[in-house]
C-alpha atoms as a printed R data frame, in Angstrom:
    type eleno elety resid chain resno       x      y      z
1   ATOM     1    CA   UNK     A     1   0.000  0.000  0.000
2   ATOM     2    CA   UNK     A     2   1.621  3.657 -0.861
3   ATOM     3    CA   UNK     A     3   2.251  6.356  1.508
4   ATOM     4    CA   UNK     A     4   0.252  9.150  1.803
5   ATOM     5    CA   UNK     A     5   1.261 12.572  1.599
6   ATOM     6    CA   UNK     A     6  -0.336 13.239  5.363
7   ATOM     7    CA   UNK     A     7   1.805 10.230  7.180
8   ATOM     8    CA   UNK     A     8   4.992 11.306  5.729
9   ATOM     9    CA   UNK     A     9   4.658 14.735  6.788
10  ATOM    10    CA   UNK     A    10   3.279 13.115 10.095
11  ATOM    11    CA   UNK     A    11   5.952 11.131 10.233
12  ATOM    12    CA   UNK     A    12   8.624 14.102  9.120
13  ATOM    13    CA   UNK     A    13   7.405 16.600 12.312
14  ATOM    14    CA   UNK     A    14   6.936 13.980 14.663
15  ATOM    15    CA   UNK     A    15  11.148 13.165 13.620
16  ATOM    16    CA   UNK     A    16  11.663 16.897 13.538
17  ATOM    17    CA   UNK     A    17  10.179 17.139 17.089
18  ATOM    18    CA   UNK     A    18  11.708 13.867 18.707
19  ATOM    19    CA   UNK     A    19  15.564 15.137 17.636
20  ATOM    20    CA   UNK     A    20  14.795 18.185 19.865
21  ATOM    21    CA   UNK     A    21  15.941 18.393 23.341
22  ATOM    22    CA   UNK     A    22  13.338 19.810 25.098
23  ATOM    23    CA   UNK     A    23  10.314 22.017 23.454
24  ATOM    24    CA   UNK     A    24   9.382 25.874 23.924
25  ATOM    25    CA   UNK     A    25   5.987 27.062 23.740
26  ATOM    26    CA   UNK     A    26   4.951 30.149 22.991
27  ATOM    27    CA   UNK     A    27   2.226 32.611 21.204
28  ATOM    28    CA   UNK     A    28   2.624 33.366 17.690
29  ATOM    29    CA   UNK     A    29   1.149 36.464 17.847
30  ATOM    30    CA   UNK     A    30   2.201 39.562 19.263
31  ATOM    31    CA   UNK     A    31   0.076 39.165 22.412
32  ATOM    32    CA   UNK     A    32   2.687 36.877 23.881
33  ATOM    33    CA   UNK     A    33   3.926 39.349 25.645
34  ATOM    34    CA   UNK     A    34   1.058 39.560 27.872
35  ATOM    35    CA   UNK     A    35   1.882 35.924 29.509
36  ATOM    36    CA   UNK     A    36   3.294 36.464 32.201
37  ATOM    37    CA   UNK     A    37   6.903 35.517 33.137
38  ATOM    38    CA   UNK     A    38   7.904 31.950 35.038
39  ATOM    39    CA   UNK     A    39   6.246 31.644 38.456
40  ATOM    40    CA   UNK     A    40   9.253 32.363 40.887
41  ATOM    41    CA   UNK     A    41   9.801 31.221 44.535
42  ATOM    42    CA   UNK     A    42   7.325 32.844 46.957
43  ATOM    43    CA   UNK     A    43   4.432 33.350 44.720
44  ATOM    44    CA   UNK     A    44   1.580 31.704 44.702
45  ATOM    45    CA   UNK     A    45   0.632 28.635 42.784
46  ATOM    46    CA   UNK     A    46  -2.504 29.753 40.482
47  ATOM    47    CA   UNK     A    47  -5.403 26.840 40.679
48  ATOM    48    CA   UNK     A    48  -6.795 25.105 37.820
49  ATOM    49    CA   UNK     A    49  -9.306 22.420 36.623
50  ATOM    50    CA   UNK     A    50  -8.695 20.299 33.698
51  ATOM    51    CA   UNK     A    51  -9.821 16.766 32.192
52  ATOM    52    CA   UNK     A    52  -7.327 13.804 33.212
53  ATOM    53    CA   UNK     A    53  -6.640 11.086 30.117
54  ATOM    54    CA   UNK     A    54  -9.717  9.588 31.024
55  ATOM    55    CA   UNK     A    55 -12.067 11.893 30.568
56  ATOM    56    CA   UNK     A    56 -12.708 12.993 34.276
57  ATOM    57    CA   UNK     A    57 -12.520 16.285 35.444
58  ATOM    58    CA   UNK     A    58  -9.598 16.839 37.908
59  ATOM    59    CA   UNK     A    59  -9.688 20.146 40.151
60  ATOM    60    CA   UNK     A    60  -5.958 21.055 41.179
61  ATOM    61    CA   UNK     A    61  -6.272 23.328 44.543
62  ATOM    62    CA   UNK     A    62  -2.043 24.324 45.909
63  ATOM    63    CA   UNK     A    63  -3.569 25.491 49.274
64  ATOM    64    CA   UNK     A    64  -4.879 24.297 52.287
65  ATOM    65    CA   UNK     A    65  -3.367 20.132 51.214
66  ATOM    66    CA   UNK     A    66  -0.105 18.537 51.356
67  ATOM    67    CA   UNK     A    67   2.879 19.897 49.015
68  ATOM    68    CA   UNK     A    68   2.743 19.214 45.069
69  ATOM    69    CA   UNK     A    69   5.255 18.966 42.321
70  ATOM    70    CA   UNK     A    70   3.350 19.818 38.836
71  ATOM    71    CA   UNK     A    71   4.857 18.880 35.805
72  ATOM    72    CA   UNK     A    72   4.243 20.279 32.982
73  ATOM    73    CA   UNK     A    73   5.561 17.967 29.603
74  ATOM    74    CA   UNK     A    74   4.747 16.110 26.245
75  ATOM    75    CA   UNK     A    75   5.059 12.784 25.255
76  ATOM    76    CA   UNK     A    76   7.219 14.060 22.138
77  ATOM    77    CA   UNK     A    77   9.645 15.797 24.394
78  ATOM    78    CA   UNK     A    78  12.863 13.328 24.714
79  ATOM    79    CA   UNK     A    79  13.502 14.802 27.960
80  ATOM    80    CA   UNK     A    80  10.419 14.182 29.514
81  ATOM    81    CA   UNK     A    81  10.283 10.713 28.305
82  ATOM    82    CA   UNK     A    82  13.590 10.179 29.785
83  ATOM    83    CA   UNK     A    83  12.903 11.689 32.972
84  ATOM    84    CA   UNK     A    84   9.287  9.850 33.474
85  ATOM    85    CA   UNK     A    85  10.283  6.865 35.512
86  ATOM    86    CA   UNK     A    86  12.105  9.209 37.993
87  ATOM    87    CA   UNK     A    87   9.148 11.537 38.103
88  ATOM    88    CA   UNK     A    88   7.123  7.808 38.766
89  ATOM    89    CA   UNK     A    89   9.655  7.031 41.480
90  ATOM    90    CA   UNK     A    90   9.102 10.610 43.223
91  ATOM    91    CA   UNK     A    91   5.725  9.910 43.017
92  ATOM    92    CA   UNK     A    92   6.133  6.229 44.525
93  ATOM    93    CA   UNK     A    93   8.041  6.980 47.142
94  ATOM    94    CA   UNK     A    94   6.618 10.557 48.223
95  ATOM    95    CA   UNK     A    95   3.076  9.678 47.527
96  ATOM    96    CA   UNK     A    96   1.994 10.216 51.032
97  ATOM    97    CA   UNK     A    97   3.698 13.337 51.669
98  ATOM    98    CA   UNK     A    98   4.159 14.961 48.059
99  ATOM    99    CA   UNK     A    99   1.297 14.509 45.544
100 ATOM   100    CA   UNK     A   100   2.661 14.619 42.116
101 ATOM   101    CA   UNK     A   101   0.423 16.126 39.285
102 ATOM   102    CA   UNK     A   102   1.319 16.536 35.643
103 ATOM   103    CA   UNK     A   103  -0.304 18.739 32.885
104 ATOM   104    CA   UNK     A   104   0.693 17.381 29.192
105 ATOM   105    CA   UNK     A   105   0.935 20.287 26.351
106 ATOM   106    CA   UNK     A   106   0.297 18.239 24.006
107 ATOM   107    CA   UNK     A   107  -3.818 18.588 23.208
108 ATOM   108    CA   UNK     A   108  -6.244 16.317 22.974
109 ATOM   109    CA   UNK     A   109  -5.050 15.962 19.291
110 ATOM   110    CA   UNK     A   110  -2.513 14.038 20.293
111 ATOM   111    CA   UNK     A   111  -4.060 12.085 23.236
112 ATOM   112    CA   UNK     A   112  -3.921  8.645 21.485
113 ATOM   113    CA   UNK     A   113   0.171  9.008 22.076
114 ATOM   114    CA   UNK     A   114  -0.238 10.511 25.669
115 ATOM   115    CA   UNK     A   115  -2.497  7.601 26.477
116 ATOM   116    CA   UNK     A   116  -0.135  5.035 25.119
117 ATOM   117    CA   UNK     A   117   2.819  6.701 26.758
118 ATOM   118    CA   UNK     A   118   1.156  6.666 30.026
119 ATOM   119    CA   UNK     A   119   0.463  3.390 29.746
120 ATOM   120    CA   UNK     A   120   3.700  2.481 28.641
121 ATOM   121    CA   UNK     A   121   5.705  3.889 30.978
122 ATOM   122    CA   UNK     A   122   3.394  2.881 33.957
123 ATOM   123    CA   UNK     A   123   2.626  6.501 34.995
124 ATOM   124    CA   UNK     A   124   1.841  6.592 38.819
125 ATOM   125    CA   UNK     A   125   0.455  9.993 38.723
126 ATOM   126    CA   UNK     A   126  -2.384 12.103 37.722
127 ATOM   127    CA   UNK     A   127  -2.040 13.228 33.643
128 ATOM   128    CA   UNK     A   128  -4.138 15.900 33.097
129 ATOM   129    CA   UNK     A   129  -4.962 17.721 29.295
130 ATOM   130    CA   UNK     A   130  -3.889 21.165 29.371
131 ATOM   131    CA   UNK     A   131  -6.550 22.975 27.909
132 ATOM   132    CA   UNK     A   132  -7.249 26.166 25.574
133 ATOM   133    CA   UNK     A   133  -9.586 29.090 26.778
134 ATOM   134    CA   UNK     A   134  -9.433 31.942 24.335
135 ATOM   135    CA   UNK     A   135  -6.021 31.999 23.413
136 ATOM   136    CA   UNK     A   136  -4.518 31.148 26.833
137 ATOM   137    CA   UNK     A   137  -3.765 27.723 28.090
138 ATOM   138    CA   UNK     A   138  -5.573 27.134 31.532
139 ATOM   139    CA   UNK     A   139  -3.308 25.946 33.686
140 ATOM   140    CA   UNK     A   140   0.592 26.483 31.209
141 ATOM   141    CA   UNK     A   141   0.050 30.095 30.475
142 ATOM   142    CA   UNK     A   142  -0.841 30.996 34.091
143 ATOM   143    CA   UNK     A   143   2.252 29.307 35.683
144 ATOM   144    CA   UNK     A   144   4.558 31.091 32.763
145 ATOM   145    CA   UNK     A   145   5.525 27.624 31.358
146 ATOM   146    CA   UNK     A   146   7.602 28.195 28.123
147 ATOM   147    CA   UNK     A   147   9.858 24.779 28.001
148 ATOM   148    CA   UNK     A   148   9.355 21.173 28.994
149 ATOM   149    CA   UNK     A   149   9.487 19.769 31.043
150 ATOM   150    CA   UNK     A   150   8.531 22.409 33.908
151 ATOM   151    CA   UNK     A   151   8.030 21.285 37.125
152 ATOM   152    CA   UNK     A   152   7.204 23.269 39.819
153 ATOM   153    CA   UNK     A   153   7.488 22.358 43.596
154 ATOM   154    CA   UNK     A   154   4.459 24.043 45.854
155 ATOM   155    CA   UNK     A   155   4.270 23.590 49.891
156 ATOM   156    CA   UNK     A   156   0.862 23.290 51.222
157 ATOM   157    CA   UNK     A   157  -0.115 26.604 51.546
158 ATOM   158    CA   UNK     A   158   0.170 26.792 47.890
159 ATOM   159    CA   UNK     A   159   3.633 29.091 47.475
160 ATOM   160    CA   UNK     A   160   5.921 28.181 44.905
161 ATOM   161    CA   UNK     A   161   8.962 26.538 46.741
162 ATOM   162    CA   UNK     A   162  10.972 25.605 43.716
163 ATOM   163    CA   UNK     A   163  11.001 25.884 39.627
164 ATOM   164    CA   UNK     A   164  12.761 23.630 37.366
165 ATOM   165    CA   UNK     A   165  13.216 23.984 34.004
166 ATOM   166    CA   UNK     A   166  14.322 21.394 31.313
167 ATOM   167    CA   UNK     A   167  17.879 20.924 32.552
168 ATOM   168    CA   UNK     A   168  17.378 21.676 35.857
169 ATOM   169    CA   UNK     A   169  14.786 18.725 36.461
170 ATOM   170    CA   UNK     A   170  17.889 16.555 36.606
171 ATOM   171    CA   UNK     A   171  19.182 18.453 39.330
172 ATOM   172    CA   UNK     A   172  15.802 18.506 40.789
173 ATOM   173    CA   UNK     A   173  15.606 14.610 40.717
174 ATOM   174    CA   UNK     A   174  19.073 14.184 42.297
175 ATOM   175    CA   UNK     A   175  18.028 16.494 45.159
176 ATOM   176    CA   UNK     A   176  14.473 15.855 46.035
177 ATOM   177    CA   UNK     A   177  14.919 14.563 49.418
178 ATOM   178    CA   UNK     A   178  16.267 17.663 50.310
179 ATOM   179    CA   UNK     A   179  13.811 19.468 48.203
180 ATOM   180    CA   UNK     A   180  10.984 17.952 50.681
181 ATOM   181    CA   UNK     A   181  13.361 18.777 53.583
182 ATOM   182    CA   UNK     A   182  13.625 21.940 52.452
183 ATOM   183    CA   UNK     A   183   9.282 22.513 52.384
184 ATOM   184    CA   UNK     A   184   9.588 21.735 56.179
185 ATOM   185    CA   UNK     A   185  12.101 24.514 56.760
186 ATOM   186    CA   UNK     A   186  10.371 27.228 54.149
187 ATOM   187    CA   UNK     A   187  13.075 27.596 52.321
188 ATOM   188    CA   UNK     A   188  13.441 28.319 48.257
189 ATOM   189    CA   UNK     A   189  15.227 27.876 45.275
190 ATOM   190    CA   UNK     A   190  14.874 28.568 41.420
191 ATOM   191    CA   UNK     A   191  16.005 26.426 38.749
């Protein structure tokens, strides 16, 4: 059976994407400069609703609960696929004390391969749509998320405790016990 046209060029961007490191998202208009920067240390962690990979609607709520680490990622991002069973371990061995949340970037578009991947790679944590509302992203655009992966460490009063960007998740991996430590005391660092 031939190719079509529409799976090679499928086949070309999904290549194109994969041989990146890690992605940046942005507006393509000139209104991104109205998102608003990275969330930094000492601010507080916005809320948001969205629907998890199986339809249900999942209410995230930073205050008032024990500490979360949200990840923001997509399934095409080598980096987050790399990083995923650490981010499963975290969530394995913290799960009582640390809930772990993720938001994929991806769109429901491309929730066929963000269902597989979950499945594939034995996710132990919530995986949540990111969704669009106007031009804004609900829960992305909010927390200034520009790169994957993101993740972003909130204590349970809901104040941003830590940001790690692309790179600096490895770090954030390494360290996490004395990231969690480190909720306890109050103290803050950016990535």
């Amino acid at each position: 059976m031939p190719t079509s046209p529409v799976r090679v060029a499928g086949a070309a961007l999904l290549a194109l994407l994969l041989s990146a490191g890690s992605f940046s998202f942005a507006a393509s208009d000139s209104r991104q400069t109205a998102l608003r920067p990275l969330l930094r240390p000492g601010e507080k962690a916005p809320a948001f609703a969205l629907s998890d990979i199986d339809g249900k609607r999942v209410s995230f709520r930073p205050e008032g609960r024990k500490p979360s680490l949200v990840v923001f990622w997509s399934a095409f991002c080598p980096l987050c696929r790399e990083l995923t069973p650490f981010l499963n371990d975290i969530a394995r061995r913290y799960g009582g004390s640390v809930r772990v949340v993720s938001v994929n970037l991806d769109g429901k578009r491309f929730s066929h391969a963000v269902q597989a991947f979950a499945r594939d790679s034995g996710i132990a944590y919530p995986v949540l749509y990111d969704d669009l509302r106007g031009d804004f992203f609900i829960a992305s655009d909010p927390y200034g998320v520009e790169k994957t992966p993101t993740a972003v460490l909130v204590d349970g009063g809901g104040t941003v405790r830590a940001v790690y960007v692309a790179e600096g998740m490895r770090e954030m991996i390494r360290n996490f016990d004395a990231a969690v430590a480190g909720l306890k005391k109050g103290t803050s660092v950016q990535k």
